[in-house]
RONUVEX-367459 format. One line per 3 residues: their letters; for each residue z, x, y of N, C-alpha, C, O. Coordinates in pm, whole numbers, plus 50000, padded with zeros to 5 digits. Example, Ala and Ser with C-alpha at 12.3 -4.5 7.8 and 13.67 -1.06 7.14 Angstrom:
RONUVEX-367459
as = 50780/51319/49431/50780/51230/49550/50780/51320/49670/50846/51424/49668  50708/51285/49775/50714/51367/49894/50787/51290/50003/50804/51341/50114
***
This chain:
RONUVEX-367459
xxx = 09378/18094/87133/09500/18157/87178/09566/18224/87058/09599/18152/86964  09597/18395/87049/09701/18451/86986/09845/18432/87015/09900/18389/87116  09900/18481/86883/10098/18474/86938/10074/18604/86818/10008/18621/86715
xxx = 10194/18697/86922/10244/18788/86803/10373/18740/86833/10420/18668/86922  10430/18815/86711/10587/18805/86664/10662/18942/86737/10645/19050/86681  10722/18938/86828/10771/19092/86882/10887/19148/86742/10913/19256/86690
xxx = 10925/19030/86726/11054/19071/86629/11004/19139/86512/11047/19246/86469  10880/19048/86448/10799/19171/86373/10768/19301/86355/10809/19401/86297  10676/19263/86428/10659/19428/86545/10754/19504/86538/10736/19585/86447
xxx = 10861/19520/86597/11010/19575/86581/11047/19604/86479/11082/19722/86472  11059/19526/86360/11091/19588/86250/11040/19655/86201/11089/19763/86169  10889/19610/86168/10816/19719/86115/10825/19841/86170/10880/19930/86106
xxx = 10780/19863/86282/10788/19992/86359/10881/20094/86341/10862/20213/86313  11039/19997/86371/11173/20079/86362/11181/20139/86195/11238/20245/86169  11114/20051/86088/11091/20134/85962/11005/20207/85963/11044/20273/85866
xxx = 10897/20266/85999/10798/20318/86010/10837/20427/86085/10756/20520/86089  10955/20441/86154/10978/20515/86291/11069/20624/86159/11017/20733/86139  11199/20589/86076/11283/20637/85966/11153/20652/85869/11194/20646/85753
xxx = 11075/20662/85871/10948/20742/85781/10910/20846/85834/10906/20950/85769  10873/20843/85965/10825/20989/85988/10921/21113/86115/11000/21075/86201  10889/21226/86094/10973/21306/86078/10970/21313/86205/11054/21397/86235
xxx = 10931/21282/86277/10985/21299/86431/11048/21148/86523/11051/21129/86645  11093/21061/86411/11173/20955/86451/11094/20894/86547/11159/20860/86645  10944/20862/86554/10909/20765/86649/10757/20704/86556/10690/20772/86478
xxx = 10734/20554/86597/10630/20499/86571/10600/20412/86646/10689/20362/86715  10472/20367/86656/10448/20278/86762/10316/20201/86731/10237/20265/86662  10282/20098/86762/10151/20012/86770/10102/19934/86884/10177/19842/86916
xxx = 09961/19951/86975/09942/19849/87020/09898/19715/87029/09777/19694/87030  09961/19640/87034/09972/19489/87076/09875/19417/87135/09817/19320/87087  09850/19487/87281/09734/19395/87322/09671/19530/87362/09745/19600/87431
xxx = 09570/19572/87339/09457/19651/87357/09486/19689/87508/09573/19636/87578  09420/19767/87537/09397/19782/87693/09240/19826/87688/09204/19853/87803  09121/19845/87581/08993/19854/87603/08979/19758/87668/09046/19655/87662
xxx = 08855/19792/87763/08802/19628/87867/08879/19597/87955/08823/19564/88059  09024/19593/87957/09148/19513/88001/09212/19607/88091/09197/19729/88092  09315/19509/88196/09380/19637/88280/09527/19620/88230/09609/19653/88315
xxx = 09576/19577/88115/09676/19574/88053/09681/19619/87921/09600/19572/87841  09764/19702/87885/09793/19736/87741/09955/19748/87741/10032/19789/87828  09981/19691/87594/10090/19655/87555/10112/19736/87451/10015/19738/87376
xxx = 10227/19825/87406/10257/19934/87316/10411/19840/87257/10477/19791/87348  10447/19824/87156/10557/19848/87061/10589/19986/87057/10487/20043/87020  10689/20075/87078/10724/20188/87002/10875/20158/87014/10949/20115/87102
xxx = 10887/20199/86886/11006/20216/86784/11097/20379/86806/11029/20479/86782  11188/20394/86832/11260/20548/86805/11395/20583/86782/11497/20573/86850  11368/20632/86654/11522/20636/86575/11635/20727/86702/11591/20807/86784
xxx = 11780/20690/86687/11857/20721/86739/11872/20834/86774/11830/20910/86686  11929/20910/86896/11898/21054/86886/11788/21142/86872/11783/21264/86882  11708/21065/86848/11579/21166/86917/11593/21201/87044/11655/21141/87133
xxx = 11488/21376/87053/11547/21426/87142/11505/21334/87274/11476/21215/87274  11512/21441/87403/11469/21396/87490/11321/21373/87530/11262/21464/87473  11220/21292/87605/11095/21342/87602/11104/21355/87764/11190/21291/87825
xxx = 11010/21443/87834/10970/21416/87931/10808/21440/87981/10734/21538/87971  10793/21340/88024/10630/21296/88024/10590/21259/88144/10682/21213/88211  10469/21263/88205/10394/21230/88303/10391/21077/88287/10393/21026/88175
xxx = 10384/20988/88430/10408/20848/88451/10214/20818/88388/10113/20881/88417  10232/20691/88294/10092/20649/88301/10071/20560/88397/09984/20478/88369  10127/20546/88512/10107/20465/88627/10180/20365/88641/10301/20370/88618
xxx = 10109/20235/88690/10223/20111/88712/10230/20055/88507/10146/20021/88423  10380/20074/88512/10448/20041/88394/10584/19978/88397/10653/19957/88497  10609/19954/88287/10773/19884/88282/10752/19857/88082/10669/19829/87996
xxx = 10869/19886/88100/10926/19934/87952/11048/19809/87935/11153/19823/87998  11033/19713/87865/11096/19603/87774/11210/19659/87704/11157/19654/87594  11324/19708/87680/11424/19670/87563/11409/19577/87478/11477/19475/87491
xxx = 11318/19588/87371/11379/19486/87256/11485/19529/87186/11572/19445/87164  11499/19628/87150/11685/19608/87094/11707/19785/87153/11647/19850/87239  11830/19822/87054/11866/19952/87095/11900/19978/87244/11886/19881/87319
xxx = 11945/20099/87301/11946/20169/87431/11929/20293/87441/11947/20383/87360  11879/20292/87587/11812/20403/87652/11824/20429/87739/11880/20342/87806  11791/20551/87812/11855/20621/87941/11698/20656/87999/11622/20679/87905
xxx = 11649/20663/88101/11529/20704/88206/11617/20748/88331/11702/20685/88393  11561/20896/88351/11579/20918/88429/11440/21000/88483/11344/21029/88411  11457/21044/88691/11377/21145/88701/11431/21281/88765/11364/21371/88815
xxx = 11595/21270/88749/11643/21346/88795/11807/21338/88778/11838/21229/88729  11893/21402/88797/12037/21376/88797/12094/21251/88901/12184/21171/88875  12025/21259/89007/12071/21141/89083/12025/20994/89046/12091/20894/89077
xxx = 11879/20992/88961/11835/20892/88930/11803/20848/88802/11693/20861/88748  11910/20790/88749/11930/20752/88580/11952/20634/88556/12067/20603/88585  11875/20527/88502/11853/20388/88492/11891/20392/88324/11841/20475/88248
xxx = 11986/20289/88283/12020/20249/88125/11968/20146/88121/11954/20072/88218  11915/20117/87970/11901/19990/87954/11910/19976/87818/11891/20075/87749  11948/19823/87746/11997/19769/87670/11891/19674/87596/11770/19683/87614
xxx = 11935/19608/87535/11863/19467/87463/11867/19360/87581/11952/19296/87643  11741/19375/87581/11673/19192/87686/11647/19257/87855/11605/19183/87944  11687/19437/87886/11670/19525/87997/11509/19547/88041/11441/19596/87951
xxx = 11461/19527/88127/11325/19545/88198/11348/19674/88286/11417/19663/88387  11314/19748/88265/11285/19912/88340/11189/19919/88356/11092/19923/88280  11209/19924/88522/11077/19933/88589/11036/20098/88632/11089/20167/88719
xxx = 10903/20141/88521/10941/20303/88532/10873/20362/88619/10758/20320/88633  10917/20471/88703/10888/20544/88799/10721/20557/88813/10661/20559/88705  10644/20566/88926/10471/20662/88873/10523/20801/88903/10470/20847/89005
xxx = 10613/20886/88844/10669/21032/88886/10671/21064/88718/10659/20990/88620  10692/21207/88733/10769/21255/88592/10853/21169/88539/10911/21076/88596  10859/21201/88429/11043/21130/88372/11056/21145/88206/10978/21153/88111
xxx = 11231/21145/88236/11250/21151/88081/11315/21031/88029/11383/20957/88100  11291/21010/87894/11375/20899/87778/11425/20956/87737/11376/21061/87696  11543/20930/87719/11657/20939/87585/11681/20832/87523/11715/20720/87562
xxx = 11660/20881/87410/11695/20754/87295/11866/20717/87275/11916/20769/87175  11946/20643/87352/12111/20666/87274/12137/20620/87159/12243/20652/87106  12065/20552/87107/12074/20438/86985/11930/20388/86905/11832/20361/86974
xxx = 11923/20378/86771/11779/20344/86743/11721/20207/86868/11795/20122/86918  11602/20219/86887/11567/20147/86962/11417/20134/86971/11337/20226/86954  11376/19957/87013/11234/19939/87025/11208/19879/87124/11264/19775/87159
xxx = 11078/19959/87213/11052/19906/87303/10891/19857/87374/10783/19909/87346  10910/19763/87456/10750/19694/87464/10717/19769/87591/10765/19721/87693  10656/19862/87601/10612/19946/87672/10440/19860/87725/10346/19842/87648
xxx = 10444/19815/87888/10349/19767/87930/10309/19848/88036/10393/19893/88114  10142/19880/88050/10098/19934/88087/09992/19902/88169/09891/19874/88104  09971/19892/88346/09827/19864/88367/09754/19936/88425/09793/20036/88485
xx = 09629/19895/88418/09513/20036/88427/09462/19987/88515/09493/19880/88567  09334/20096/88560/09289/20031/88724/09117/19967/88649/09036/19908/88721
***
C-alpha cells in the first residue's frame, strides 16, 4: 500500500506554478495507464486567465486550497473553496482562478 502527502503535492506544485510563466503546474498522482482513474495535482497562481476546455468526461475537481469559479455558461457558475468537491460538467467549460489555488483534479476513463 502507497500514501501520498496531498499537502506536499500542493506546495510543491503551487511553487513550481510562481516559476513558470503561465502560472500553472501540475503532476500526476495516480497514473491512469492500465487504470480507469487518474489523479492530477494542478497548482494555479491567482489570476490566471480564464481557460476554457473540452470536458475529459466523468470528473470532479477537489479544492485543496485557494478558489475558483466553473462555469458553462452565465446561468451556470459553481464556486468553490478549500475542502469544495465540483462535480464538473461532460460539456465545455471554463475555470477561473480567483485566488492562487490547488487542485486534485480526478479523472475516469472507460
Amino acid at each position: 500500500m502507497d500514501k501520498l502527502s496531498l499537502r506536499a503535492a500542493a506546495e510543491d506544485q503551487l511553487g513550481a506554478a510562481y516559476r513558470e510563466e503561465g502560472g500553472r503546474a501540475a503532476v500526476t498522482v495516480f497514473p491512469g495507464r492500465g487504470r480507469r482513474l487518474r489523479q492530477t495535482v494542478i497548482a494555479l497562481r491567482g489570476g490566471a486567465g480564464p481557460t476554457e476546455h473540452d470536458s475529459p468526461g466523468e470528473a470532479t475537481v477537489l479544492v485543496l486550497t485557494g478558489r475558483v469559479r466553473v462555469s458553462t455558461g452565465p446561468g451556470d457558475v459553481t464556486e468553490g473553496t478549500n475542502g469544495d468537491l465540483i462535480l464538473l460538467p461532460e460539456t465545455r467549460h471554463e475555470l477561473e482562478v480567483l485566488e492562487d489555488s490547488v487542485l486534485l483534479l480526478s479523472v475516469a476513463g472507460g
